[in-house]
NUKOL-981669 format. One record per residue (C-alpha): x, y, z; residue number from 0; residue in one letter. Coordinates in nm, 2 decimals. Example, Ala and Ser with C-alpha at 12.3 -4.5 7.8 and 13.67 -1.06 7.14 Angstrom:
BEGIN
<kolmar east="1.23" north="-0.45" up="0.78" pos="0" code="A"/>
<kolmar east="1.37" north="-0.11" up="0.71" pos="1" code="S"/>
***
This chain:
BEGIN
<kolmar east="0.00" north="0.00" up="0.00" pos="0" code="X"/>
<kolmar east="0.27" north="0.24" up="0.09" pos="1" code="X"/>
<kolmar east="0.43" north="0.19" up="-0.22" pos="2" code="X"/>
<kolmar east="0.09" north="0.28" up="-0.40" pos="3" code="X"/>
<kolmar east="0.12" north="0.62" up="-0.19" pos="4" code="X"/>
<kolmar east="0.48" north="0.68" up="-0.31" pos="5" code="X"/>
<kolmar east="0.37" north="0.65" up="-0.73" pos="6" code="X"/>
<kolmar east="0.10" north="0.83" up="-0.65" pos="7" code="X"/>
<kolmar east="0.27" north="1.14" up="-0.47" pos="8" code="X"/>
<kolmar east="0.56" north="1.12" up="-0.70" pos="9" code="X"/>
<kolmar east="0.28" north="1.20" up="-1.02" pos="10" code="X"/>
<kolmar east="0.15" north="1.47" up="-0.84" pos="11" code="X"/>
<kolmar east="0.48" north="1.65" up="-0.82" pos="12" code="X"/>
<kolmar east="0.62" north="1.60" up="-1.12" pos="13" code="X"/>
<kolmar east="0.45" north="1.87" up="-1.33" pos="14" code="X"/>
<kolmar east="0.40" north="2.10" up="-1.05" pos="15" code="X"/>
<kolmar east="0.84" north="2.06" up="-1.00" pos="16" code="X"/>
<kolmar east="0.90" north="2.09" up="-1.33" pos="17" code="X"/>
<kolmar east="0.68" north="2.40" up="-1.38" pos="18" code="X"/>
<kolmar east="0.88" north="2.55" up="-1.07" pos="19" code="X"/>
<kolmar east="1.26" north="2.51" up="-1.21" pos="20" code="X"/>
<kolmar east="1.07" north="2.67" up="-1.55" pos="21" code="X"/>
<kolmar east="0.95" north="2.95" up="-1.38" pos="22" code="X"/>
<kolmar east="1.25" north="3.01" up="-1.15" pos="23" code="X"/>
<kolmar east="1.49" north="3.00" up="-1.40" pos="24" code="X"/>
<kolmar east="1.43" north="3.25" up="-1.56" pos="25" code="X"/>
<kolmar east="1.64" north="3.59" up="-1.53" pos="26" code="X"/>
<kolmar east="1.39" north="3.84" up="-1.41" pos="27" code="X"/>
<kolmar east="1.01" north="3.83" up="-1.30" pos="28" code="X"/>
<kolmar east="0.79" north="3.95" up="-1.48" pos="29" code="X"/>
<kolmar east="0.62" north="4.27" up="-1.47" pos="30" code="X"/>
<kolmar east="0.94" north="4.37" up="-1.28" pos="31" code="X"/>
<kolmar east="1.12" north="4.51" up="-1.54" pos="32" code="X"/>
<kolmar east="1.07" north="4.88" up="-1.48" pos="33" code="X"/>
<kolmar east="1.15" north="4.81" up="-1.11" pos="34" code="X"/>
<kolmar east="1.49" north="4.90" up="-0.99" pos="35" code="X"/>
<kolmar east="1.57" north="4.89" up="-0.61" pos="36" code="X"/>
<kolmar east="1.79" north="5.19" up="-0.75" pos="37" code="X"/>
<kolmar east="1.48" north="5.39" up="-0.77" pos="38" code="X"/>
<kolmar east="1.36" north="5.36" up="-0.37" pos="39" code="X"/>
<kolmar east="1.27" north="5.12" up="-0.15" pos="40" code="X"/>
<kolmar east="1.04" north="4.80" up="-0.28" pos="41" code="X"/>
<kolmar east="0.89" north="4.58" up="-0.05" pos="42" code="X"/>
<kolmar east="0.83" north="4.27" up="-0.15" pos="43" code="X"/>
<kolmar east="0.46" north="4.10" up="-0.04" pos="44" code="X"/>
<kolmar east="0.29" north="3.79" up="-0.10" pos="45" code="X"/>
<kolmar east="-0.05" north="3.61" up="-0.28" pos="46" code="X"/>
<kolmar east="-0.18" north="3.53" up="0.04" pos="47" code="X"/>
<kolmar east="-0.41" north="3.80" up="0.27" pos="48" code="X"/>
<kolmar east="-0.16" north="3.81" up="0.56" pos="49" code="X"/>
<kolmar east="0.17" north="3.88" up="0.35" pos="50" code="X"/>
<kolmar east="-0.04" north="4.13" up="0.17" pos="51" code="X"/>
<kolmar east="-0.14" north="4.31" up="0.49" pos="52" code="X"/>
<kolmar east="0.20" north="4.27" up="0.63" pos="53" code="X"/>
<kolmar east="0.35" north="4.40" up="0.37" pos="54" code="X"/>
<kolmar east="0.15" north="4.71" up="0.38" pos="55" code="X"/>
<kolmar east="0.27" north="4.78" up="0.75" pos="56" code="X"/>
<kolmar east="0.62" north="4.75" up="0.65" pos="57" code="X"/>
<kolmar east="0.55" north="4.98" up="0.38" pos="58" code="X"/>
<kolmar east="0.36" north="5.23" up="0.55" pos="59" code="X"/>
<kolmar east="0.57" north="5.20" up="0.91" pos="60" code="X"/>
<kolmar east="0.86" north="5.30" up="0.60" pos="61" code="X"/>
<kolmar east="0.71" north="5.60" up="0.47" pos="62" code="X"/>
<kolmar east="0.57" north="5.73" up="0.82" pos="63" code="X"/>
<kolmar east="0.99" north="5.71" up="0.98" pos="64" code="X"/>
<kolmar east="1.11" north="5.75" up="0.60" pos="65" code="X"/>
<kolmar east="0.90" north="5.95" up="0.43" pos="66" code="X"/>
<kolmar east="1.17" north="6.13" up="0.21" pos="67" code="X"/>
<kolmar east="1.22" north="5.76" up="0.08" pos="68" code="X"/>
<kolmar east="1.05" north="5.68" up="-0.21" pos="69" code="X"/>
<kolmar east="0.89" north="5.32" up="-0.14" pos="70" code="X"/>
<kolmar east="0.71" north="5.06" up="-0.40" pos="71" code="X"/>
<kolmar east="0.53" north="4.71" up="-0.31" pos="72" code="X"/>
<kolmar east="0.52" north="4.44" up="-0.51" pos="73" code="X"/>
<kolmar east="0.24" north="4.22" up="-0.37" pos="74" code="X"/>
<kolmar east="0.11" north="3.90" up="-0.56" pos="75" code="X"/>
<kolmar east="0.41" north="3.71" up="-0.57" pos="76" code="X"/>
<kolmar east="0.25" north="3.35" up="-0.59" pos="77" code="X"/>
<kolmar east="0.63" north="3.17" up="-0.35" pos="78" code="X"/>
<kolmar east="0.85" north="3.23" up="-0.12" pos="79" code="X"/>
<kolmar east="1.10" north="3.15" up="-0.36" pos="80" code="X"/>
<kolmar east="0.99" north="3.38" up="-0.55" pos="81" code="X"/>
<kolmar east="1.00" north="3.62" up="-0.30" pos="82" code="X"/>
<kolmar east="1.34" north="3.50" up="-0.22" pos="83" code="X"/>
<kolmar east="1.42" north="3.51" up="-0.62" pos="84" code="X"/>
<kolmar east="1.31" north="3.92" up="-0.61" pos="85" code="X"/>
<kolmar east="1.54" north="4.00" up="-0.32" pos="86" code="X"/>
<kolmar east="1.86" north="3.84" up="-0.49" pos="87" code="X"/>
<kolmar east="1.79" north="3.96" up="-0.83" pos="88" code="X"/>
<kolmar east="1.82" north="4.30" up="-0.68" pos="89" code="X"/>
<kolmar east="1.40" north="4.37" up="-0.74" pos="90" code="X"/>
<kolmar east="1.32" north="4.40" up="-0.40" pos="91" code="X"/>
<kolmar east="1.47" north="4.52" up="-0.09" pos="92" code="X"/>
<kolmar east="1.26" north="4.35" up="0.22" pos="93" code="X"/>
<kolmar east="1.03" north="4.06" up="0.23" pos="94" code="X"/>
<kolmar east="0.75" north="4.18" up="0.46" pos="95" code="X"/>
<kolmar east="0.66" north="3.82" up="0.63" pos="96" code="X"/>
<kolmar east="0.90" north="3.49" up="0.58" pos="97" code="X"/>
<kolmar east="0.78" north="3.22" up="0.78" pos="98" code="X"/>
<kolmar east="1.06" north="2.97" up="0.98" pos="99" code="X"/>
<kolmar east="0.89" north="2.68" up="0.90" pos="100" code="X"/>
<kolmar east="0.86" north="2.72" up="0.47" pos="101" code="X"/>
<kolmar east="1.24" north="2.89" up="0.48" pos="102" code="X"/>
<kolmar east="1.39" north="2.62" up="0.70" pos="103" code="X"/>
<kolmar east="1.27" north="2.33" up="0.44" pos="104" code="X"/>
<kolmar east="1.25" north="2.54" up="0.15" pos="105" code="X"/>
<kolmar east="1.48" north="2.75" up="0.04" pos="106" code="X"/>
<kolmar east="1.75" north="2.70" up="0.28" pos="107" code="X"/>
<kolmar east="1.70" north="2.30" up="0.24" pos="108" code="X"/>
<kolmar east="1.77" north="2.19" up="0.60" pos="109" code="X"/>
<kolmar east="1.52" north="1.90" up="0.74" pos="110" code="X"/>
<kolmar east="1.18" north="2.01" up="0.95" pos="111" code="X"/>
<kolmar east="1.25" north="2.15" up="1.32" pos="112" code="X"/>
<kolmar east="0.95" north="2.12" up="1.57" pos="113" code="X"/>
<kolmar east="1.10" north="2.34" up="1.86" pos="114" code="X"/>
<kolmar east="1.07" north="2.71" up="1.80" pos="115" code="X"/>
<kolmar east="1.38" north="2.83" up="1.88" pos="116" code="X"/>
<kolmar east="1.56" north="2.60" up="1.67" pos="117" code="X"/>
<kolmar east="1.38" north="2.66" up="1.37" pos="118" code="X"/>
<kolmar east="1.42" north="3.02" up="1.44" pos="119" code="X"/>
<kolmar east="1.80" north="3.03" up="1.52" pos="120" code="X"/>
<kolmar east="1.88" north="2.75" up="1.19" pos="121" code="X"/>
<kolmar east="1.68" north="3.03" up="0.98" pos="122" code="X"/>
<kolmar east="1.85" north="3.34" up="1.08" pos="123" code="X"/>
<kolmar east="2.21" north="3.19" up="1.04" pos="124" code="X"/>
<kolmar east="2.07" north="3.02" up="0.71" pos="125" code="X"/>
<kolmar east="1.99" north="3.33" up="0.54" pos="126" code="X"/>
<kolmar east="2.28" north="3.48" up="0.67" pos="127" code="X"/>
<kolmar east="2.54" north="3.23" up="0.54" pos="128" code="X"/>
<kolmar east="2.33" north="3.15" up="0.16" pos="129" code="X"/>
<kolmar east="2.16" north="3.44" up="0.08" pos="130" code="X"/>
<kolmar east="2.37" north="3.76" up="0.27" pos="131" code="X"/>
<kolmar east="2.02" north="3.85" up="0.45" pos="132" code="X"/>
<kolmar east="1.91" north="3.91" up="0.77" pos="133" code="X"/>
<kolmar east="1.63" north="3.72" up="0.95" pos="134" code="X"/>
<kolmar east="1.49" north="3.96" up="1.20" pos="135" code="X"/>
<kolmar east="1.30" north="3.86" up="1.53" pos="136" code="X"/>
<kolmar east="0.90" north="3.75" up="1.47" pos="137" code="X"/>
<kolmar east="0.62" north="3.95" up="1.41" pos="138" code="X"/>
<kolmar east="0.47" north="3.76" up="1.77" pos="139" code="X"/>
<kolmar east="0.25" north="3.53" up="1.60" pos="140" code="X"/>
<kolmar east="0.30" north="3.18" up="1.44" pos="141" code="X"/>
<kolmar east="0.06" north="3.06" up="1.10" pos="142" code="X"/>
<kolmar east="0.12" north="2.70" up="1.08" pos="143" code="X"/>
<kolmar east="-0.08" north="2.45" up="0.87" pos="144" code="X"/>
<kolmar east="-0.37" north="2.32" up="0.98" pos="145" code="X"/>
<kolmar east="-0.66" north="2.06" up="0.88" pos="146" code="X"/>
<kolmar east="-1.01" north="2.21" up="0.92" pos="147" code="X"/>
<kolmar east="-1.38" north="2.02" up="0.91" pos="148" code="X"/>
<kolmar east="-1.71" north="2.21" up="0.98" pos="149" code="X"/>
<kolmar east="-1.84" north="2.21" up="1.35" pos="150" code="X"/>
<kolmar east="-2.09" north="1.98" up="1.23" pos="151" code="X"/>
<kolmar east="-1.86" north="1.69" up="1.08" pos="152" code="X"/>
<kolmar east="-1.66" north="1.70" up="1.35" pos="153" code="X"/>
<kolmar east="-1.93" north="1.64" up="1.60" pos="154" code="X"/>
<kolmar east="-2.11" north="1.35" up="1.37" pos="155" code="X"/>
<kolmar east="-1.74" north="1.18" up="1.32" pos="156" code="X"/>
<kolmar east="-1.56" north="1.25" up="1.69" pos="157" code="X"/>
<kolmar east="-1.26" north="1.42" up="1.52" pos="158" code="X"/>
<kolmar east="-1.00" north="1.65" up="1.74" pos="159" code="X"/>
<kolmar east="-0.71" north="1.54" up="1.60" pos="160" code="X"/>
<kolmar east="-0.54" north="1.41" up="1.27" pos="161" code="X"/>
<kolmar east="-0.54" north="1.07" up="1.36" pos="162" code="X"/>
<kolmar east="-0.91" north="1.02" up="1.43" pos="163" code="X"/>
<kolmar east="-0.96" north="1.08" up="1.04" pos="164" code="X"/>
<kolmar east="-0.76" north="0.71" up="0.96" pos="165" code="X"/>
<kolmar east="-1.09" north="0.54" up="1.01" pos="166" code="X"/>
<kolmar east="-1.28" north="0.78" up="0.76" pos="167" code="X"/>
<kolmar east="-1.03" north="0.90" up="0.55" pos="168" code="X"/>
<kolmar east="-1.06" north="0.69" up="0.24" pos="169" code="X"/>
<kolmar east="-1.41" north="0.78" up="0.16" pos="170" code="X"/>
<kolmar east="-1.30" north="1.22" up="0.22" pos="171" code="X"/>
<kolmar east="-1.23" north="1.47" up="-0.02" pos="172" code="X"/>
<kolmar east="-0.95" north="1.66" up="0.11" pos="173" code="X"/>
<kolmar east="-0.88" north="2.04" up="-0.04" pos="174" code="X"/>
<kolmar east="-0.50" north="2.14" up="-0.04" pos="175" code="X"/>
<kolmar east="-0.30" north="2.43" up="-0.10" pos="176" code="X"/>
<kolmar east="-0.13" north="2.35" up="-0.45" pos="177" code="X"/>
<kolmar east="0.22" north="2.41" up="-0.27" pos="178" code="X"/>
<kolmar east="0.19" north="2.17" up="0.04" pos="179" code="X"/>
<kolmar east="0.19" north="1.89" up="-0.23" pos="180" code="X"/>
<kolmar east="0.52" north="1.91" up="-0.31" pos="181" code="X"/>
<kolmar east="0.71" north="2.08" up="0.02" pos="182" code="X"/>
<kolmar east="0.95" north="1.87" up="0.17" pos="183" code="X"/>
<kolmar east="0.97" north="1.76" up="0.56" pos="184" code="X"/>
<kolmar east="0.59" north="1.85" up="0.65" pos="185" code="X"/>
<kolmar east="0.40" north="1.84" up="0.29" pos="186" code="X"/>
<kolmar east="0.19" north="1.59" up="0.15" pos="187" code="X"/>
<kolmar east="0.51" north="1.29" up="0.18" pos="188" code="X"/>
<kolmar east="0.62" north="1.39" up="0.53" pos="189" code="X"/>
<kolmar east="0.23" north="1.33" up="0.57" pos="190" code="X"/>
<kolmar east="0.19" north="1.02" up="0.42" pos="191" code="X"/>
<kolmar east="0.52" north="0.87" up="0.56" pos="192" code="X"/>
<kolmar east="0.36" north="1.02" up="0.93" pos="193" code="X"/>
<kolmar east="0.07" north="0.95" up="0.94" pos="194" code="X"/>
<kolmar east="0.01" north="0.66" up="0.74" pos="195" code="X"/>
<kolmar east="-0.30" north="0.67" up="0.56" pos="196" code="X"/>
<kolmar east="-0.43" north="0.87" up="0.32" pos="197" code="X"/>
<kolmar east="-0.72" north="1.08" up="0.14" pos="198" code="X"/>
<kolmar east="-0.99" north="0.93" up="-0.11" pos="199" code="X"/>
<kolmar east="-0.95" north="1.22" up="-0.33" pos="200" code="X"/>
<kolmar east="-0.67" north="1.50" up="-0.31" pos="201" code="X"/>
<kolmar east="-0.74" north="1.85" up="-0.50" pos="202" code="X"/>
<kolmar east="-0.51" north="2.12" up="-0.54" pos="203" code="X"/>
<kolmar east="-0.66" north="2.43" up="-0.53" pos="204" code="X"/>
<kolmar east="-0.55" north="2.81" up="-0.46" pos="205" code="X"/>
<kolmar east="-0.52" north="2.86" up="-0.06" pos="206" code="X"/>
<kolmar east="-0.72" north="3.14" up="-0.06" pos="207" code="X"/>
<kolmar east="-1.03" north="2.89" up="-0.17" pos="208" code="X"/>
<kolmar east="-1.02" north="2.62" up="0.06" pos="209" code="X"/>
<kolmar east="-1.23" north="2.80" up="0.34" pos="210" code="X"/>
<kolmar east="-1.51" north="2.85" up="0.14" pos="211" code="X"/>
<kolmar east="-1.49" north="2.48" up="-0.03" pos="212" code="X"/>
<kolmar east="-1.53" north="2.29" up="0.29" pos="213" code="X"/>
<kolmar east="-1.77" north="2.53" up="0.43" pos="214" code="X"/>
<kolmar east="-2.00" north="2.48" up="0.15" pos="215" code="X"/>
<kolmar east="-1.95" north="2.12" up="0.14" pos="216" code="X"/>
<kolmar east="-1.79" north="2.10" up="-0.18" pos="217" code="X"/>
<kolmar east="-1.47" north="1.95" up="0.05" pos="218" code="X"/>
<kolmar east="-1.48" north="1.74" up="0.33" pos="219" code="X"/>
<kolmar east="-1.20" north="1.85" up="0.51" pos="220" code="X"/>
<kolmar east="-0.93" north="2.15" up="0.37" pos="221" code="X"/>
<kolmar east="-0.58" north="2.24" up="0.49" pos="222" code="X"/>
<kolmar east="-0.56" north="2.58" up="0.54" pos="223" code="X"/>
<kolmar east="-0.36" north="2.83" up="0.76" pos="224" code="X"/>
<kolmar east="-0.41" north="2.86" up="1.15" pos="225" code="X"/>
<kolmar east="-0.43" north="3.26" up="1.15" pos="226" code="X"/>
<kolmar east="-0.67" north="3.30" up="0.89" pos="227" code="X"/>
<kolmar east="-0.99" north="3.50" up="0.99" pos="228" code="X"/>
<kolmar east="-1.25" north="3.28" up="0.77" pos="229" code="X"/>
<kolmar east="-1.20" north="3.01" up="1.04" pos="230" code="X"/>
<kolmar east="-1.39" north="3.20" up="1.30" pos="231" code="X"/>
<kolmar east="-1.65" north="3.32" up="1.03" pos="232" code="X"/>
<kolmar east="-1.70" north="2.95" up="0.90" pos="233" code="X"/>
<kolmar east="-1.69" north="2.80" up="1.21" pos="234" code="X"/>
<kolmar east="-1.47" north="2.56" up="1.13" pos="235" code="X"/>
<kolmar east="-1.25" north="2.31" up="1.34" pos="236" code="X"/>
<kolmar east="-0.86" north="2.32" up="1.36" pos="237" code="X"/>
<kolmar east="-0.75" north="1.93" up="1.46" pos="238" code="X"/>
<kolmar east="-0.51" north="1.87" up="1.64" pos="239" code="X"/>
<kolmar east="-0.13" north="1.78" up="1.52" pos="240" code="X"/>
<kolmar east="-0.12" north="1.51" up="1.70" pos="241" code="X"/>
<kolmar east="0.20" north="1.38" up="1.56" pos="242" code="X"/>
<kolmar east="0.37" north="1.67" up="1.48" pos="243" code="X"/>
<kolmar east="0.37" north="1.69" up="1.15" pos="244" code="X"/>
<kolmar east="0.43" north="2.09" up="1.09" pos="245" code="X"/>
<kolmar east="0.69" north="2.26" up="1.21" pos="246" code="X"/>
<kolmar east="0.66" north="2.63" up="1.34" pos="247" code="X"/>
<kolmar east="0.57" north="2.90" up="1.08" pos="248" code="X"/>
<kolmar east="0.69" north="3.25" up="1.33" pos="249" code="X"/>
<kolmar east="0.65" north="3.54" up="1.13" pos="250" code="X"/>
<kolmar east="0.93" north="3.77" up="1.04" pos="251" code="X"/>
<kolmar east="1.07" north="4.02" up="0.83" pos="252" code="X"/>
<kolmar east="1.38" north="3.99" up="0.64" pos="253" code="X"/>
<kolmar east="1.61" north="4.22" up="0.47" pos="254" code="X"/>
<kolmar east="1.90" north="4.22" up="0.23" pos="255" code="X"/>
<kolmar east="2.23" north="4.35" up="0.43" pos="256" code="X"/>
<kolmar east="2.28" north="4.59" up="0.12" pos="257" code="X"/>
<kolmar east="1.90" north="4.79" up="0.23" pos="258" code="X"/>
<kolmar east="2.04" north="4.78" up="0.56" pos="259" code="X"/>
<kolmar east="2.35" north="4.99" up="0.47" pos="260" code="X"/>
<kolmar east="2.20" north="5.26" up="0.25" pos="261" code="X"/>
<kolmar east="1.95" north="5.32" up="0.47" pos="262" code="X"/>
<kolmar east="2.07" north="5.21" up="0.85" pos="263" code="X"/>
<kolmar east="1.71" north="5.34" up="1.00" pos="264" code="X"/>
<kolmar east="1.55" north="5.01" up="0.82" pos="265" code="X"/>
<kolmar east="1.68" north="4.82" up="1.13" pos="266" code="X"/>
<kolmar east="1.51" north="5.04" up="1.38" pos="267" code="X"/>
<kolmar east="1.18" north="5.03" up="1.17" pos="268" code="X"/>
<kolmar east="1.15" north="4.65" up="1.17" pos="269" code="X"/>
<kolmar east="1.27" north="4.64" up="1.55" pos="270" code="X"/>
<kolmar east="0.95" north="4.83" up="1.61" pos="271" code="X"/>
<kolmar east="0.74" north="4.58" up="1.47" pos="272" code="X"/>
<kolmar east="0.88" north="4.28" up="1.74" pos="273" code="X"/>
<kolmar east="0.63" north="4.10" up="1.90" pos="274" code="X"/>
<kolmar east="0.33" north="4.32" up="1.80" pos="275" code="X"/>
<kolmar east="0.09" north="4.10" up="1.67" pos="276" code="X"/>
<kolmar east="-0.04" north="3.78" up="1.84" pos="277" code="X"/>
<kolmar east="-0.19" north="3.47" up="1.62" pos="278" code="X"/>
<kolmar east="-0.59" north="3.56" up="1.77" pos="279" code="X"/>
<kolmar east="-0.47" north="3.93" up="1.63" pos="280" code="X"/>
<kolmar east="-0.38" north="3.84" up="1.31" pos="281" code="X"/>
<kolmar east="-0.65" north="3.65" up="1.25" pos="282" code="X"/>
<kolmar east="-0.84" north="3.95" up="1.30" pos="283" code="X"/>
<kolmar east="-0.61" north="4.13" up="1.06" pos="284" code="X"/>
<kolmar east="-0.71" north="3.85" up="0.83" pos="285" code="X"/>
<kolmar east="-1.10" north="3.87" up="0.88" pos="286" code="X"/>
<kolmar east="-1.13" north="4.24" up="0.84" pos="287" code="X"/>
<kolmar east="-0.99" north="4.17" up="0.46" pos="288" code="X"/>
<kolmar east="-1.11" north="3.89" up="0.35" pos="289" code="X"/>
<kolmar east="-1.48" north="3.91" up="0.52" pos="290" code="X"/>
<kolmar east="-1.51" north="4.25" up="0.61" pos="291" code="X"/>
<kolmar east="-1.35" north="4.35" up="0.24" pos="292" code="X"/>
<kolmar east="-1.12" north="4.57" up="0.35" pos="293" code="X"/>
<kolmar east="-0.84" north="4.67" up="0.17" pos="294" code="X"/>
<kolmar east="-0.48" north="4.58" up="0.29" pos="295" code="X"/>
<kolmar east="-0.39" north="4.92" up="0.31" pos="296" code="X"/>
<kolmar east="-0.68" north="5.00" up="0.49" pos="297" code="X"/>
<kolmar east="-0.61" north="4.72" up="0.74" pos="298" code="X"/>
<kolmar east="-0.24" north="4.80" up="0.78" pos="299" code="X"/>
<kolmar east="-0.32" north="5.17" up="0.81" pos="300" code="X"/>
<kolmar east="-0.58" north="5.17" up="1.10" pos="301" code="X"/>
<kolmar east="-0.36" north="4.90" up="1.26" pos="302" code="X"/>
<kolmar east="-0.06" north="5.16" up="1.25" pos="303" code="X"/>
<kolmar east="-0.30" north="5.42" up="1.32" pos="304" code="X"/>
<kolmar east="-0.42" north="5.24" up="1.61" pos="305" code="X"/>
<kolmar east="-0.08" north="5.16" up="1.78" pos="306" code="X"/>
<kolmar east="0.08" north="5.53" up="1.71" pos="307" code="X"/>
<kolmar east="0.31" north="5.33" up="1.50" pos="308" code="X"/>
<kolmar east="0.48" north="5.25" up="1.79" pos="309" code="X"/>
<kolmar east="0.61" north="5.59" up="1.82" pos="310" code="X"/>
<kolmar east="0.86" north="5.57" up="2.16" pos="311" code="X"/>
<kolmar east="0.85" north="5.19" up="2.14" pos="312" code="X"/>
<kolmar east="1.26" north="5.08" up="2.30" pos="313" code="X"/>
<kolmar east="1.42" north="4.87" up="2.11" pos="314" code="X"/>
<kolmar east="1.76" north="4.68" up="2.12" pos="315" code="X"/>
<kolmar east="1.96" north="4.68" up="1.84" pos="316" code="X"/>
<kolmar east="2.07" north="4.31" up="1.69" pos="317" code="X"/>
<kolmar east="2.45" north="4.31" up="1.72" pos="318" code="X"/>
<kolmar east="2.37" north="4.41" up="2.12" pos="319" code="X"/>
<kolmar east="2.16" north="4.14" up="2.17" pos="320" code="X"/>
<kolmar east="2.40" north="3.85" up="2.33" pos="321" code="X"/>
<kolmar east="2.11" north="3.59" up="2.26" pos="322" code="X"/>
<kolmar east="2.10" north="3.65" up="1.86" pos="323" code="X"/>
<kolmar east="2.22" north="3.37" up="1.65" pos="324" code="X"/>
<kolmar east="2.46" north="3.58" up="1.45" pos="325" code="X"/>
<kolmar east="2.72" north="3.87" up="1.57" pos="326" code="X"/>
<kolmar east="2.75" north="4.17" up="1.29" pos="327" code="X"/>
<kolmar east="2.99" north="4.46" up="1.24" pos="328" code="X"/>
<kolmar east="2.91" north="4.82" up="1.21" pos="329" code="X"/>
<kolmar east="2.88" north="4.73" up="0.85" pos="330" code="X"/>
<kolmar east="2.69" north="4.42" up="0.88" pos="331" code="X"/>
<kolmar east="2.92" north="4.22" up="0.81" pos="332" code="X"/>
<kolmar east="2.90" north="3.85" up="0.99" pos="333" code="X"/>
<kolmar east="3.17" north="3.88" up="1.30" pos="334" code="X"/>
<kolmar east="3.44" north="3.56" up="1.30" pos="335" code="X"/>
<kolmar east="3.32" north="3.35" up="1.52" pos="336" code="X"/>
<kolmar east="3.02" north="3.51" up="1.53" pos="337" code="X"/>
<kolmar east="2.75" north="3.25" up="1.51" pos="338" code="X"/>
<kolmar east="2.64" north="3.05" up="1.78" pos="339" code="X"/>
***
């Protein structure tokens, strides 16, 4: 049977892989072209409601301390290697929300971490040794994956965790986003291989749709992300990981070391934004877009508006924190020795 699982996850992957090294190897993104990091700041965002709204409170925490920098966004960017792809081809300066868990297996190819701190510290020296960036401290909240049923079928089938769905699972339609089918460590072979059993059908399907699917009934059961606000709407159930499947997925900016140097108040900025947010508060970030139809500007701004944008908010810069994985210079420059 296992070996049934394996042929059929390998199929799945092969065109979505192959479209990826496609797309990626290309030399430049498109409808980037006219973009130069020469010309001002450019934040880069994201294709999902919370990198979109993040995004906008990097941008706009930038033009309220910066505001004789000239500052673009660039939202809709559909990976975070493409994300990742931006900020080395020189087309963007900061990612406004990385997440540990997607970098640590991702990009930065190391094997899924389960303890927080680990994850966090084998990110920030990751993108410091490959990609010349720096990792700065979380946002306060973590957005891992999560499978989600209706109140209803989880009362008429007994489920609270993962696990319970083993007896049923072969009869369920399970909704997915497209990526988790082919993530290493915690996608849809770190499953299998955990958990041992699988779905009757698997779809693909754009992250942003799954809420609705299985609160119409069109899904059975949807993996979706912990902090998004159509949970509470939907009333839908988060089951528990009972064999730790995902790793963490903290929240953080991060920023090439060449932003950091032309403009040195970038570190400050970001600082501000430490442990700001909580998971229940993003969620509510979340909701107010995608069921209250906000805008993410409008979010961001009454969020920033809200919290004076942290005007006389202390913080401590990196290279005097004795507790951060990586020492820098004056220039940012990685100290010898200076990893922990």
């Amino acid at each position: 049977m296992f070996h049934t699982l394996r042929s059929r996850w390998k199929q799945l992957t092969a065109a979505l892989s192959l479209s990826l090294v496609m797309l990626l190897s290309a030399c430049s993104l498109p409808g980037l072209g006219a973009t130069s990091v020469k010309d001002g700041l450019i934040i880069a965002g994201g294709n999902t409601t919370e990198r979109q709204i993040l995004a906008e409170i990097m941008t706009q925490m930038i033009d309220h301390y910066m505001p004789e920098v000239n500052t673009s966004l660039i939202n809709n960017l559909g990976s975070t290697m493409l994300i990742i792809q931006t900020l080395q081809n020189g087309d963007s300066n900061v990612s406004g929300a990385m997440y540990t868990g997607t970098s640590l297996t991702g990009e930065l190819g190391l094997d899924s971490e389960t303890d927080p701190d680990i994850a966090f510290e084998q990110v920030v020296r990751g993108y410091d040794e490959q990609f010349d960036m720096v990792w700065f401290p979380s946002y306060g909240f973590d957005n891992t994956y999560a499978f989600m049923v209706t109140e209803a079928f989880a009362a008429e089938h007994g489920l609270s965790k993962i696990s319970d769905l083993e007896a049923i699972a072969a009869d369920l339609r399970l909704g997915v986003d497209t990526s988790w089918i082919s993530r290493p460590g915690d996608g849809y072979q770190g499953f299998l291989e955990l958990y041992e059993f699988d779905f009757g059908d698997l779809l693909p399907m754009e992250i942003g749709l799954v809420y609705q699917a299985v609160q119409s009934g069109n899904m059975d059961i949807v993996l979706g992300y912990s902090t998004d606000g159509r949970i509470s709407s939907y009333n839908l159930v988060l089951l528990e990981d009972d064999r730790h499947l995902f790793p963490p997925y903290d929240a953080s900016p991060a920023v090439t070391k060449d932003s950091l140097r032309r403009w040195p108040e970038l570190e400050t900025i970001l600082l501000k934004l430490e442990d700001t947010i909580t998971s229940p508060g993003m969620a509510a970030l979340n909701k107010q877009s995608d069921e209250d139809l906000l805008e993410p500007a409008t979010v961001a701004r009454l969020f920033l508006q809200e919290n004076n944008y942290f005007e006389g908010k202390e913080i401590v810069p990196l290279a005097e924190r004795a507790d951060w994985p990586v020492r820098y210079g004056d220039n940012w420059e990685t100290l010898e020795g200076g990893q922990k």
